[in-house]
MMTF fields as JSON, N, C-alpha, C and O atoms, coordinates in Angstrom:
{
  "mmtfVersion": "1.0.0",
  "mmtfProducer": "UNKNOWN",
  "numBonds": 363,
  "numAtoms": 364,
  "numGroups": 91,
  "numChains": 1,
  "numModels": 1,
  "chainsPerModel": [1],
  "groupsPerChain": [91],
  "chainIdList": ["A"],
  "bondAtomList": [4, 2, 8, 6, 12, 10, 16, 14, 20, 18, 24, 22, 28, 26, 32, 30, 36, 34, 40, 38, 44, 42, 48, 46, 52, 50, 56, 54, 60, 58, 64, 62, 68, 66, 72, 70, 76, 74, 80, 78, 84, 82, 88, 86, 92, 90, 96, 94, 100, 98, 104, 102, 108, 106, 112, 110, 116, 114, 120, 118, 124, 122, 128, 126, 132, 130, 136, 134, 140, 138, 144, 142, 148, 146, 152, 150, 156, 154, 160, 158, 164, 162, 168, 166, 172, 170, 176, 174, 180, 178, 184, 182, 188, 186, 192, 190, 196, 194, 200, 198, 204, 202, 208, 206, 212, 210, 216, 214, 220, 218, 224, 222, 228, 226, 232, 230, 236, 234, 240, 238, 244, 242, 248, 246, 252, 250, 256, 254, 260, 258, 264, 262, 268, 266, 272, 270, 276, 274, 280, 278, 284, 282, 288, 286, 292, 290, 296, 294, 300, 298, 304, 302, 308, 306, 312, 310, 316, 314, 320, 318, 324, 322, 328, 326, 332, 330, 336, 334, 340, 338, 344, 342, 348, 346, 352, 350, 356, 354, 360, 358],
  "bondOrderList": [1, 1, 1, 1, 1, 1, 1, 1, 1, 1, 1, 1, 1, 1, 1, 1, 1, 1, 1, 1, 1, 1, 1, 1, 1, 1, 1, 1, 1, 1, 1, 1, 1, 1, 1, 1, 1, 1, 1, 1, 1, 1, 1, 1, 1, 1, 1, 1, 1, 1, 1, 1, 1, 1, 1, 1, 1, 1, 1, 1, 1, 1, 1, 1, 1, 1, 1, 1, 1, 1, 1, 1, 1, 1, 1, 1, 1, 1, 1, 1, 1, 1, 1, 1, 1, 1, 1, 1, 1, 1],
  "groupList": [{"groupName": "UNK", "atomNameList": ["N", "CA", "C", "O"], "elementList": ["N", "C", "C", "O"], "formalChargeList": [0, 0, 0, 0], "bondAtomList": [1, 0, 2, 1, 3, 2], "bondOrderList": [1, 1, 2], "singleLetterCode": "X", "chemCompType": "L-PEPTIDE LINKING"}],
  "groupTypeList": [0, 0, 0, 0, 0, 0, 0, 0, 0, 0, 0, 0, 0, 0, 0, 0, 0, 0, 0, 0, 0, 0, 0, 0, 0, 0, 0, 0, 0, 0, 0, 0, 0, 0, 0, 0, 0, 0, 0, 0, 0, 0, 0, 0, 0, 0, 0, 0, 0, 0, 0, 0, 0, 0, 0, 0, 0, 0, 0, 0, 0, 0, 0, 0, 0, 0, 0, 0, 0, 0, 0, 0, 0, 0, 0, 0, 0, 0, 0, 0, 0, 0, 0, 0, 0, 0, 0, 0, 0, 0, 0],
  "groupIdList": [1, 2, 3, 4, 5, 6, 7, 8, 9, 10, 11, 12, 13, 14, 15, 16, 17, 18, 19, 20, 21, 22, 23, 24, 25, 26, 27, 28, 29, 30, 31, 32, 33, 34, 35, 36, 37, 38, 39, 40, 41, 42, 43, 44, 45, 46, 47, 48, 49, 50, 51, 52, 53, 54, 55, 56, 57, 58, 59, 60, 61, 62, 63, 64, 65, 66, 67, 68, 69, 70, 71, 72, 73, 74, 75, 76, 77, 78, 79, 80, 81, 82, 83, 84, 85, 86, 87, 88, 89, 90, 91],
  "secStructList": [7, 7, 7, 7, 7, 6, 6, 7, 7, 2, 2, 2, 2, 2, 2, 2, 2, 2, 6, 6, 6, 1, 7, 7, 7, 6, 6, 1, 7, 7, 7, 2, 2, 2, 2, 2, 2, 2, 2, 2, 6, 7, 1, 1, 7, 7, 2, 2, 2, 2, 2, 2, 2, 2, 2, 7, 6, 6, 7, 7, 6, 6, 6, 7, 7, 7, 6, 6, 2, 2, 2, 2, 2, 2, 2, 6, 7, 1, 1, 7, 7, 2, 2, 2, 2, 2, 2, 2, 7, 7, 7],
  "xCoordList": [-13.686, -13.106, -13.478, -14.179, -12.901, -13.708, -12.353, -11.439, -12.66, -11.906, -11.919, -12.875, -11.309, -11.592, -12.538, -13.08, -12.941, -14.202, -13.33, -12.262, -14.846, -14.327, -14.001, -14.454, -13.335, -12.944, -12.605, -12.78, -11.754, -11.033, -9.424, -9.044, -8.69, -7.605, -6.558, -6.926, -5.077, -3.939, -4.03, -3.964, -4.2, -4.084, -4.784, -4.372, -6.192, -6.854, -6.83, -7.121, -6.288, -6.445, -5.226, -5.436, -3.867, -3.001, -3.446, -2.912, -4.125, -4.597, -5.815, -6.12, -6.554, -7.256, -6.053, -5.823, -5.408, -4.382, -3.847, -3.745, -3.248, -2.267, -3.416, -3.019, -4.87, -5.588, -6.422, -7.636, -5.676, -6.162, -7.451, -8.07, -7.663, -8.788, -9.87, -10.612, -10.038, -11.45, -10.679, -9.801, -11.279, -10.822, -10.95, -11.834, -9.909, -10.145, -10.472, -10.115, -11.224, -11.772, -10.891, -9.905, -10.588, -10.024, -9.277, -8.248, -9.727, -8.789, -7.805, -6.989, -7.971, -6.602, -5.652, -4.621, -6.086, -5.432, -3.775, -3.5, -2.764, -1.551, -0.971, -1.504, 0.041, 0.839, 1.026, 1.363, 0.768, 1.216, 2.475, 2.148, 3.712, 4.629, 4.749, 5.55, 3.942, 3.757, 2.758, 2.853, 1.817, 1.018, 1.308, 0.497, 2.462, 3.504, 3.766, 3.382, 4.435, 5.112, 4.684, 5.255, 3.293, 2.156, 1.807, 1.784, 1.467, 1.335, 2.177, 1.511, 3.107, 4.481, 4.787, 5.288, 4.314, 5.294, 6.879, 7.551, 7.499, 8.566, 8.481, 7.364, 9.226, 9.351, 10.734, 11.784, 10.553, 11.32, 11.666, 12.128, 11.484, 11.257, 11.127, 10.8, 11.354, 10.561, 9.289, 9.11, 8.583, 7.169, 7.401, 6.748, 8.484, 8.522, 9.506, 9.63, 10.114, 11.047, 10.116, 10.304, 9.061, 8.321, 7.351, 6.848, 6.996, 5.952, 6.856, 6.637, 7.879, 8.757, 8.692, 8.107, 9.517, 9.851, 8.139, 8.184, 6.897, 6.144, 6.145, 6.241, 6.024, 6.194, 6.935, 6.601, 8.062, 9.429, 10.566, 11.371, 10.295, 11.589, 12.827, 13.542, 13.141, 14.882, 15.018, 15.844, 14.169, 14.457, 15.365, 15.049, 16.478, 17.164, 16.736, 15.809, 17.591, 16.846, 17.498, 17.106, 18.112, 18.736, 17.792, 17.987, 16.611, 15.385, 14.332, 13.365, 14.264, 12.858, 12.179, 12.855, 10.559, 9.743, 9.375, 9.021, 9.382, 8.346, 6.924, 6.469, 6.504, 5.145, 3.952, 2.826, 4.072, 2.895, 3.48, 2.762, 4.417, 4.7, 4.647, 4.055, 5.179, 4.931, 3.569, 2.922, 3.002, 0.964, 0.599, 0.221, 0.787, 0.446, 1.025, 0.618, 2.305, 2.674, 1.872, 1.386, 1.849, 1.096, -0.497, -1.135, -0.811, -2.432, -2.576, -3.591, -1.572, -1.885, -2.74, -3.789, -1.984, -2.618, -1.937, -0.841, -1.903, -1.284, -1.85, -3.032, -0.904, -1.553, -2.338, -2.465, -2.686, -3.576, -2.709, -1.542, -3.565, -2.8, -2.58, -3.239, -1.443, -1.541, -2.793, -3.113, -3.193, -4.354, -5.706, -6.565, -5.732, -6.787, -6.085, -6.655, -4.939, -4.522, -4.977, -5.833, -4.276, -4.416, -5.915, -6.355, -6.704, -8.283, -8.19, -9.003, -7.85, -8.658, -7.905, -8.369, -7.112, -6.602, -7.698, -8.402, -7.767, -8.962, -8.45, -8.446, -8.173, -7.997, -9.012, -9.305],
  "yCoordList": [-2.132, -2.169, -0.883, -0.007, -0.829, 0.534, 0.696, -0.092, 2.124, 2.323, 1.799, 1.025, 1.725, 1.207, 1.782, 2.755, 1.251, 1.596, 2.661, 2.749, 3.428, 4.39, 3.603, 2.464, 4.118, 3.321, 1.698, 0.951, 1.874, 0.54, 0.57, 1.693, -0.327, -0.304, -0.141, -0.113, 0.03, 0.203, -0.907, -1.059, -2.003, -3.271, -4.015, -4.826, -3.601, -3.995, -3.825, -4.719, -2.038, -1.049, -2.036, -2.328, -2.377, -3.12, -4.438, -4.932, -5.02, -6.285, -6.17, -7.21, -5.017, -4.854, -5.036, -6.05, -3.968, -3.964, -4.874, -5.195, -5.672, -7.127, -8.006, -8.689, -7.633, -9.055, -8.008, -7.913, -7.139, -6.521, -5.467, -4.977, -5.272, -4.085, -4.196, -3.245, -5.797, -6.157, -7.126, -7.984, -6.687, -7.121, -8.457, -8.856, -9.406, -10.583, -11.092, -10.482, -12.303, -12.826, -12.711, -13.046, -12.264, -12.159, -13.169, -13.042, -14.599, -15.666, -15.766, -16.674, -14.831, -14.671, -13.395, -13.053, -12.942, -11.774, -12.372, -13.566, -11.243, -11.316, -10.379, -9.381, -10.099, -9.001, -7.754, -7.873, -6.824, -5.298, -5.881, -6.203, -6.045, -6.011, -7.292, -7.17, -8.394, -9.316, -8.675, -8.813, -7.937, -7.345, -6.516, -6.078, -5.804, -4.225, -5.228, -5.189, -6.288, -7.008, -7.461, -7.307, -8.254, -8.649, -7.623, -7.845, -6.363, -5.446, -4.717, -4.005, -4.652, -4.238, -5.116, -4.734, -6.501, -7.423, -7.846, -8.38, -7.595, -7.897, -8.96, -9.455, -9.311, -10.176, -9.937, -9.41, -10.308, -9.865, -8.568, -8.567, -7.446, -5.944, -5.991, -6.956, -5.095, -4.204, -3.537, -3.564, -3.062, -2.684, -1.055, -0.656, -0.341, 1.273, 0.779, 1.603, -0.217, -0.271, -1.15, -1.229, -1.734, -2.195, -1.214, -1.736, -0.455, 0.719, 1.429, 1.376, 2.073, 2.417, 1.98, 2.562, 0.491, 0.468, -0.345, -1.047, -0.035, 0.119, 1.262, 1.236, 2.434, 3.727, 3.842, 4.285, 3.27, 3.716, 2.431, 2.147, 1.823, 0.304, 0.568, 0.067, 2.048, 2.213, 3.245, 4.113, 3.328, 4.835, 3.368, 2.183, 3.918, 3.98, 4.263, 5.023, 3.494, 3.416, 5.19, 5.84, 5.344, 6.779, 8.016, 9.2, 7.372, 8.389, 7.74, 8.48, 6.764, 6.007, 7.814, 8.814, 7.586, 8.032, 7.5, 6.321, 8.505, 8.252, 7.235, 7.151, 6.6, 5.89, 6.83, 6.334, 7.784, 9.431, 9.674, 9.564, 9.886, 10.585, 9.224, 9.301, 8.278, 7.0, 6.798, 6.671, 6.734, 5.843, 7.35, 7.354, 8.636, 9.983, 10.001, 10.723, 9.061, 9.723, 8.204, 8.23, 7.355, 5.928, 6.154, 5.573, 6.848, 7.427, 8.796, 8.995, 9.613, 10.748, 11.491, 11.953, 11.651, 12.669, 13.268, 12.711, 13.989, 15.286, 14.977, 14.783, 14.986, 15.302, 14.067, 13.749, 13.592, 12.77, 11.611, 11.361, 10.851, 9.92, 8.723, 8.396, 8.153, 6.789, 5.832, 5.414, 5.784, 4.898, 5.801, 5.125, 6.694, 7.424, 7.346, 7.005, 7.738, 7.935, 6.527, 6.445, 5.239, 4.1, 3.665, 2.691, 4.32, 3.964, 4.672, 4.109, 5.422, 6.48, 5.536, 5.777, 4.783, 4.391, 3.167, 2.431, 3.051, 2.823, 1.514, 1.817, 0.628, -0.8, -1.218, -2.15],
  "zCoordList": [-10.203, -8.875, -8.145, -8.65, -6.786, -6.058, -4.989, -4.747, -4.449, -3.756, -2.522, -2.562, -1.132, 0.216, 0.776, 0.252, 2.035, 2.751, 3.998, 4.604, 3.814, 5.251, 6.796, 6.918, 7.795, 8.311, 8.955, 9.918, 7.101, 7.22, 7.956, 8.285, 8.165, 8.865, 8.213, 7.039, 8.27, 7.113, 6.706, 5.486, 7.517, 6.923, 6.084, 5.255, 6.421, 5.75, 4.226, 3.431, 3.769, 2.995, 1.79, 0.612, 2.729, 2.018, 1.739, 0.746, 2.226, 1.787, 0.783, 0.198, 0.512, -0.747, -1.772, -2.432, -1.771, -2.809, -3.172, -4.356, -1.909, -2.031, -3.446, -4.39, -3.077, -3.833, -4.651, -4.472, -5.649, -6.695, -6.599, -7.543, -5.202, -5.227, -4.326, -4.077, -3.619, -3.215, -1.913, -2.003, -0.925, 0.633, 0.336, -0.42, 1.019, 1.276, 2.035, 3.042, 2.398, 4.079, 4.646, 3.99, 5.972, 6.883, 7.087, 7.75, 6.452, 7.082, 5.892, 5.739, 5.167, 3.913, 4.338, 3.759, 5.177, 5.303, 5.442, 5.566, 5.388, 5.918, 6.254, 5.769, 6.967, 7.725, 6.567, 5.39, 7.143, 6.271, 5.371, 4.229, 5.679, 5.067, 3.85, 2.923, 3.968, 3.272, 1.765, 0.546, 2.719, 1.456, 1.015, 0.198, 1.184, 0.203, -0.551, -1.721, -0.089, -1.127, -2.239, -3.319, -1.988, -2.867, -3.543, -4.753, -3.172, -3.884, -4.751, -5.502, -4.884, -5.26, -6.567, -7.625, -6.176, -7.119, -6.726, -7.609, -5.341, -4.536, -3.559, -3.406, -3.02, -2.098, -0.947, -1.315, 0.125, 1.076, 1.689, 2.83, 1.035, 1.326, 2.686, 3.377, 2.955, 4.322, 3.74, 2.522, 4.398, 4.155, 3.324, 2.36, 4.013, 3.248, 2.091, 1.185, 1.968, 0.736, -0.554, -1.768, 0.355, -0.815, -1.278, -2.273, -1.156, -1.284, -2.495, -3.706, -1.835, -2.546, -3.72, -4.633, -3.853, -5.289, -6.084, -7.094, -5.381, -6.187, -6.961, -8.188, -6.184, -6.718, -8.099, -9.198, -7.606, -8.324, -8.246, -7.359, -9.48, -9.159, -8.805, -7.936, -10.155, -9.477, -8.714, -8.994, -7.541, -6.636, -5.765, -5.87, -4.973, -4.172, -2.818, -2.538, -1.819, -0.678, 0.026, 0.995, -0.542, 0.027, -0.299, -0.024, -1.022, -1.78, -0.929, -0.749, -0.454, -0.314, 0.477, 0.717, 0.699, 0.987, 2.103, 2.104, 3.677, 4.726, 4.163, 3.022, 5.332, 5.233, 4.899, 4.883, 4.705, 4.79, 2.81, 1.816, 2.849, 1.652, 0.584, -0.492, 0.927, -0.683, -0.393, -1.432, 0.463, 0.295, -0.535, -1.706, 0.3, -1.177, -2.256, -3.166, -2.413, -3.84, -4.525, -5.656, -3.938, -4.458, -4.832, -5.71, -4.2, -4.496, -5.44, -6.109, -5.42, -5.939, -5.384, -5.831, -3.826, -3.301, -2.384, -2.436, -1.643, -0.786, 0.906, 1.187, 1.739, 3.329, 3.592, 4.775, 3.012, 3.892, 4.583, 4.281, 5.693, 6.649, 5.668, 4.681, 6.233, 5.243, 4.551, 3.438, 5.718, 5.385, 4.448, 3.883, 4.408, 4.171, 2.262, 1.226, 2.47, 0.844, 0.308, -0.572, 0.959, 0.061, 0.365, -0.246, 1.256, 0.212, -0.735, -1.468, -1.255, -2.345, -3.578, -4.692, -3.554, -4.195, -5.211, -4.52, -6.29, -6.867, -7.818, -9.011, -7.643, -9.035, -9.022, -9.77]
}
């Protein structure tokens, strides 16, 4: 598998993930918050609470993480913009 492409979109970046690593045709795509979920292994979430308890199943929503700080702590990386962390992100 490989990481995302340089300027790809957040959405796009979550819909690699949603389908294990490798962009899907566009006519599979689905909404950011559908694909935290897919990605996560959750359903119904909000988009930062599904990120979240990818991260972390039993973090609490009183812990959750900004959209900046869970895609870095989800990538293992520091500062970078959301989207930039979850390319680097590699399945």
């Amino acid at each position: 598998m490989a990481t995302g492409t340089a300027g790809s979109s957040f959405t796009s970046e979550l819909n690699r993930l949603a389908n294990g690593g490798t962009y899907p045709s566009l006519l599979n795509y689905v909404a950011p918050t559908q694909a935290a979920n897919v990605y996560a292994g959750t359903t119904g979430l909000a988009l930062i609470a599904a990120l979240n308890k990818k991260a972390d199943a039993n973090r609490q929503p009183n812990n959750y993480k900004a959209l900046g700080g869970i895609c870095n702590e989800l990538a293992g990386t520091t500062d970078l913009s959301p989207t930039d962390a979850l390319r680097s992100i590699n399945l």
